[in-house]
C-alpha positions, 0 to 999 in steps of 0.5 A, a space after each residue: 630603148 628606154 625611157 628618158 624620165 624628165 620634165 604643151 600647150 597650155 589649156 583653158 580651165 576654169 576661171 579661177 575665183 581665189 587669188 592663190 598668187 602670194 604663193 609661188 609654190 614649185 617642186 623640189 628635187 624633182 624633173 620629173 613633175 613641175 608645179 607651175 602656174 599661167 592666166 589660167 591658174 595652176 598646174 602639174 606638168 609631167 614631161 616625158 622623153 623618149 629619143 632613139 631610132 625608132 617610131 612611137 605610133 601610139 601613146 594612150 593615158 591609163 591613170 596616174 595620181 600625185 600624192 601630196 603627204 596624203 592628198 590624193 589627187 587622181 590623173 583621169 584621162 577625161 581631166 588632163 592635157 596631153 600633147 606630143 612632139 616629135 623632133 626627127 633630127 636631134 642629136 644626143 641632146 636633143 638640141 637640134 632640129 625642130 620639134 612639131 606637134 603630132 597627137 593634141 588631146 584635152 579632156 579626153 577629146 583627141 584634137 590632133 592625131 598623126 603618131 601613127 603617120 610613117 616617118 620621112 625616111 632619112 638622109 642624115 647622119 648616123 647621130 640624128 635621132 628620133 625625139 619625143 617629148 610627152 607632156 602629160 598637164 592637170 590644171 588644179 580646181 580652187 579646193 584642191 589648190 586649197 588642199 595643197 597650200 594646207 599641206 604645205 603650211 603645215 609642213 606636210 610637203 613629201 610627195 610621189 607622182 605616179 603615170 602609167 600609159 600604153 605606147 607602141 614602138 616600132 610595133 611592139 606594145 608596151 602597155 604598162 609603162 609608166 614613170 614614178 617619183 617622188 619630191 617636195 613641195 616649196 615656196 620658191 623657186 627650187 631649181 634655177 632653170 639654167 642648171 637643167 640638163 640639155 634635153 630640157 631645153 624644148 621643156 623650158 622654151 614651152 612652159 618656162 619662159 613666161 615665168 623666169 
């Protein structure tokens, strides 16, 4: 049992008053945190996997930053997304089956919760597994996006993520999991989605297809 470190729905922020589009900023040499963008301005998006035969009933957000050369920018739970789907049928890819929204939570107000609901007890073959994908989001306020693109003009653009949470598996708690990593800021598109592995394919079809 381990976790799968890679990449929900998107959510209302603020109504942006600075036009940031002559940017096109993204994140290299990482899968693990993306910097993308919608009508509601831009974001990080953090995914995290988790695929085996067993029950995750319960993953709670403790703290995280991302720090963009010595910009720190805080993870708090009463400031970020974090949505959960659960696939009951996925291969070793993940590729099949379908992917269903079990925990919803914006601003620290939970919206959906049925993590801890039991699971349908399978009649399938041995490869079919359990796949969760976590999408952690922290939409960015004008000055910190400010903050960001200084950085970046300035060549400052090496940069760690960090998230820490509790989750339960199959009963047991595993507090103080977490996931770190660190990349690049760059102006561009740093990787084709096309090359990313298989299990990434849920990740592209939520957030990417609006934008490549």
């Amino acid at each position: 049992m381990g976790l799968c470190a890679a990449i929900t729905l998107s959510s209302c922020a603020a109504t942006r008053r600075k036009d940031f589009s002559p940017y096109n900023l993204s994140l290299k040499n990482t899968l693990s945190v993306f910097l993308l963008n919608n009508e509601n301005g831009f974001y990080f998006c953090i995914p995290v996997q988790y695929m085996g035969d067993y029950h995750i009933a319960r993953f709670e957000f403790d703290n995280g930053n991302i720090l963009i050369d010595d910009y720190n920018i805080l993870l708090k739970r009463d400031k970020i997304n974090i949505s959960v789907y659960l696939n009951e049928t996925a291969d070793d890819n993940g590729n099949t089956g379908e992917f269903n929204l079990i925990y919803l939570e914006k601003n620290g107000k939970i919206l959906v919760s049925k993590m801890a609901e039991p699971l349908a007890i399978k009649n399938k073959p041995d490869y079919m597994m359990n796949h969760y994908y976590i999408f952690i989001e922290k939409y960015l306020t004008d000055k910190e996006m400010k903050n960001i693109i200084n950085k970046y003009e300035k060549g400052k653009v090496h940069s760690k993520m960090s998230v820490w949470y509790d989750i339960t598996i199959d009963n047991q708690e595993q507090n103080g999991s977490g996931m770190l990593d660190d990349f690049e800021l760059y102006d561009g598109l740093a990787l084709d989605p096309a090359l990313f592995p298989s299990n990434l394919d849920f990740f592209k079809a939520q957030y990417l297809q609006s934008r490549w």
